[in-house]
C-alpha positions in Angstrom: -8.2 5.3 22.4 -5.0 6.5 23.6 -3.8 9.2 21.6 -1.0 8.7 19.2 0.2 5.1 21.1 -0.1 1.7 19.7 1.3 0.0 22.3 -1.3 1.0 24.4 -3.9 0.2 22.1 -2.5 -3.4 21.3 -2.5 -3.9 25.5 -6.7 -3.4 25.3 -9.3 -5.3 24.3 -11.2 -2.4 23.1 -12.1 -1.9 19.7 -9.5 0.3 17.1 -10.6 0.9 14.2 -8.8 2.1 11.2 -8.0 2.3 7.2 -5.8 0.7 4.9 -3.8 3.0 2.8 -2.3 1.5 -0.6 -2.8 4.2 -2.9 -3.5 8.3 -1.8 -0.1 9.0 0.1 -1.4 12.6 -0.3 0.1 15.7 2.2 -3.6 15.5 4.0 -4.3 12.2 4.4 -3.5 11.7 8.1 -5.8 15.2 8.6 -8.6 13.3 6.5 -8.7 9.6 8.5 -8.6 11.1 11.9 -11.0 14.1 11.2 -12.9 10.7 10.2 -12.4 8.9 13.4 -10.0 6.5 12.4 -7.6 5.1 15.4 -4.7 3.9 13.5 -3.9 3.7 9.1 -2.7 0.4 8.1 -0.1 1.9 5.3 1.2 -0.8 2.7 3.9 -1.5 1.0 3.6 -5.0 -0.2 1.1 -4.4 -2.8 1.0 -0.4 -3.2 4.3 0.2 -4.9 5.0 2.8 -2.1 9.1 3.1 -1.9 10.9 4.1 1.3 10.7 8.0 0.7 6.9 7.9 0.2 7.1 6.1 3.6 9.0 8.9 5.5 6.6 11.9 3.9 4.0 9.6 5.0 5.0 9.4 8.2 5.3 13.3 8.6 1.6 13.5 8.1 0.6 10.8 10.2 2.3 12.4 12.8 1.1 16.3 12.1 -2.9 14.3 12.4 -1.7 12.2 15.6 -2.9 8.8 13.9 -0.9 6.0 14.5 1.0 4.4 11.3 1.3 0.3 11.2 3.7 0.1 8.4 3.3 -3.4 5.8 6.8 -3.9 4.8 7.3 -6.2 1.9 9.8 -9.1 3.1 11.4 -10.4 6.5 14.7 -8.8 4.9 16.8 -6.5 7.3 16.9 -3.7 5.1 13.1 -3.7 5.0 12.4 -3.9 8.6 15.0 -1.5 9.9 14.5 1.4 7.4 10.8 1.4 8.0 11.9 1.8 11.8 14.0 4.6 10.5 11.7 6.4 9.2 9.3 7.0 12.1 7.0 3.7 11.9 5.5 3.3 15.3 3.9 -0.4 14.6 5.8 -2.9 11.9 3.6 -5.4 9.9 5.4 -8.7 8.3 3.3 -10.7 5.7 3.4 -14.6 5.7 5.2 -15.0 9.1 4.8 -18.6 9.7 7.4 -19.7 12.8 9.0 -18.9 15.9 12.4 -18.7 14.2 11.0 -15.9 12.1 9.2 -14.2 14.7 12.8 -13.9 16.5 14.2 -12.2 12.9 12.1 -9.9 12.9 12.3 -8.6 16.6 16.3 -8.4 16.2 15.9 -6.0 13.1 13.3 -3.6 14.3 14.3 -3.7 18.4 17.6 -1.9 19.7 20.0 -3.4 22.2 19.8 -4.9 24.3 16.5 -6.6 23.2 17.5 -6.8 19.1 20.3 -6.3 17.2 19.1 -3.1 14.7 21.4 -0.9 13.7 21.6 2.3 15.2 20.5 5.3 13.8 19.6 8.2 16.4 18.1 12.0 15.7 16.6 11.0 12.2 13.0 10.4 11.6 12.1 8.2 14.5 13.4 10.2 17.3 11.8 13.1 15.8 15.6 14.3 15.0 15.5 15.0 18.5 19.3 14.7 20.6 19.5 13.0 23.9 21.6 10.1 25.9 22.2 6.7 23.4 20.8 4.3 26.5 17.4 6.2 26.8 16.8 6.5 22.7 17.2 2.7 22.7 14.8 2.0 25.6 12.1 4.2 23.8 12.7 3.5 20.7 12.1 0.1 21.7 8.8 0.8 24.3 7.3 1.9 21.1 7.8 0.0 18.5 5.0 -2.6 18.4 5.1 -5.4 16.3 1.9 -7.2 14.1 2.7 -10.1 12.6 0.4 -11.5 9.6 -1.3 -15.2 9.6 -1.5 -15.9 6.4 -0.1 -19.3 5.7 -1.1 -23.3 7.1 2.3 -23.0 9.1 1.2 -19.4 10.5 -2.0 -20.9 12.2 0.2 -24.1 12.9 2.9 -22.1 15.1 0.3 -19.4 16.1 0.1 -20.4 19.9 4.5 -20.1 19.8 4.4 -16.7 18.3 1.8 -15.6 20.1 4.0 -16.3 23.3 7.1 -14.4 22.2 7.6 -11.1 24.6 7.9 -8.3 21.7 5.0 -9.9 19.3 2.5 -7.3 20.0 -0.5 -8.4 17.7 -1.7 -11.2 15.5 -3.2 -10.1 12.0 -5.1 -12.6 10.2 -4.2 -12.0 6.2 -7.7 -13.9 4.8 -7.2 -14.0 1.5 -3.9 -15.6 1.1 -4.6 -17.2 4.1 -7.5 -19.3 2.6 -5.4 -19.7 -0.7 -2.7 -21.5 1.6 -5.2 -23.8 3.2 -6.7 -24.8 0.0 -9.8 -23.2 0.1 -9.3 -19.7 -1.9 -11.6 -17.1 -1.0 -14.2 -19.8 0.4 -14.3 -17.6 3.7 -17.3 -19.7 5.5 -15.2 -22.7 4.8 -15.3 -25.3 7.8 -11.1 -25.8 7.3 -11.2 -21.6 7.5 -13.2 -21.0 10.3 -11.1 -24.0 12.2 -7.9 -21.6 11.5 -9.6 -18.5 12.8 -10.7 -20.5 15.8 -7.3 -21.4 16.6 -5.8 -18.3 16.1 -8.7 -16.6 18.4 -7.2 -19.3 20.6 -4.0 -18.4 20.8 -4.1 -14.6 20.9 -6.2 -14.7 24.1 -4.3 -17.7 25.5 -1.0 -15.3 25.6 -3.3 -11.7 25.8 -2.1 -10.8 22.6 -4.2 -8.3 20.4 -5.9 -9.4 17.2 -6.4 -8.1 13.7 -8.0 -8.1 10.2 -9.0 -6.5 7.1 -12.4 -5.8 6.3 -14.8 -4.9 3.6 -18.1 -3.8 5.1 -18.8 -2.4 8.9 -21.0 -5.9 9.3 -18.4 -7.9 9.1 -16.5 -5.4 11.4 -18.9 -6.2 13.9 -18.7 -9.9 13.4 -15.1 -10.2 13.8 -15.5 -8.3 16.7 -17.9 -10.1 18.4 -15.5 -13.3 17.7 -12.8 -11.6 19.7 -10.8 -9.2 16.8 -9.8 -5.8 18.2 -8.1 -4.2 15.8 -10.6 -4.0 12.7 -9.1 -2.0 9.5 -12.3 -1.1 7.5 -11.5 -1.7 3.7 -8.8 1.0 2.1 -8.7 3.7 0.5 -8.9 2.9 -3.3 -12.5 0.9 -2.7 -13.5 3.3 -0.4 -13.4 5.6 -3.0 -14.4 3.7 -5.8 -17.3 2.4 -4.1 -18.7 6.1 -2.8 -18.4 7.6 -6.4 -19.7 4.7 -8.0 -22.9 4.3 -6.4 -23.5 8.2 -6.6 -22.6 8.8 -10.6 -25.1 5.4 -11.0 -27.9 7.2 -8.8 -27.3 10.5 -10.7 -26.9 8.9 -13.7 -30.4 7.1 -13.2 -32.3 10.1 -11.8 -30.8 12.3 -14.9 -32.3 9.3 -17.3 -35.9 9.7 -15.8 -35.5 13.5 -16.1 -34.8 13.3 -19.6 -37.6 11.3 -20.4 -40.4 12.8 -18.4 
């Protein structure tokens, strides 16, 4: 992977792998996901509870570790998009974008002029407080923002192919969950109506060379979405990693302390 660049990674078909962060917004967390290979963190706001100020401490340790962020804002609004930018998020991930019209929102909050209309904020957090000449801040600031946008709604895969094709769309992330609640079938995952949404959106990301994203729970089904034509796979999050690890040790220990005690 190219270090520290998203854009670059979201221009290759090669695997990045990464991690979901909704929980441990700890000082050494960006130290502890790239020590463990990851290539980018997924760091959410939609579910977590995370405010703004946890978001721009987090970004300050993503950046000491050289691990790509992809912030999940909460909403399409403005204020969302742009403060995110603010703070130093190098990719921007919307939940339930279903249309072109959207798509074209969400570009004008989070790109500079000439390309969007964001408001301007220079030598804070995402120019690393950094001076220089307003014309050359706007054109990097808007080389690197890259922009994921979530199917996760009947209208998403509907419109997928016309999103796919905007200039500035950067990835397409398949949300499965409430995807499948929105087409009817919730959680049913090897559902024919499902698998004839993921088609279309394999479809339309490699019509248009657009990168292509999901969440997963287990390293097989990394490799299957993979395979299928997924690049960027985030392998499950922190609080199940977590929980899963200690769980199956304290029941092994557990266990084995049981047979001690009664031998």
């Amino acid at each position: 992977m190219g270090e520290y660049n998203l854009k670059e990674m979201a221009g290759t078909r090669s695997a990045k792998l990464g991690h979901f962060v909704v929980e441990f917004a700890t000082p050494g967390i960006g130290h502890i996901l790239k020590s463990a290979g990851c290539d980018f963190v997924l760091f959410d706001l939609e579910h977590s509870g995370f405010g703004f100020e946890t978001v721009k401490s987090a970004m300050r340790y993503f950046e000491a570790a050289q691990l790509p962020a992809i912030v999940r804002v909460p909403s399409r609004e403005y204020h969302h998009i742009a403060r995110a930018m603010d703070m130093g998020a190098e990719g921007l991930m919307l939940p339930m974008v279903g249309n072109p019209d959207e798509v074209r929102h969400i570009i004008d909050s989070m790109k500079y002029h000439p390309v969007g209309r964001r408001g301007v904020a220079l030598q804070v957090a995402h120019d690393r407080y950094q001076p220089g000449a307003v014309e050359d801040k706007f054109v990097a600031a808007n080389k690197r923002t890259t922009l994921f946008c979530q199917i996760e709604t009947a209208e998403g895969v509907e419109n997928a192919e016309r999103m796919a094709a905007i200039d500035g769309v950067d990835c397409l992330w398949v949300g499965h969950f409430d995807l499948s609640v929105s087409l009817g079938v919730p959680g049913q995952f090897d559902h024919p109506v499902f698998n004839k949404a993921i088609e279309t959106v394999i479809a339309a990301t490699r019509k248009h060379n657009k990168a292509l994203g999901r969440l997963v729970p287990s390293v097989e089904q990394g490799v299957a979405i993979y395979e299928k034509g997924f690049d960027f796979v985030c392998y499950s999050g922190d609080v199940w990693v977590l929980h899963d690890a200690l769980a199956s040790a304290i029941a092994r220990l557990r266990a084995d302390c049981k047979q001690h005690t009664m031998e």
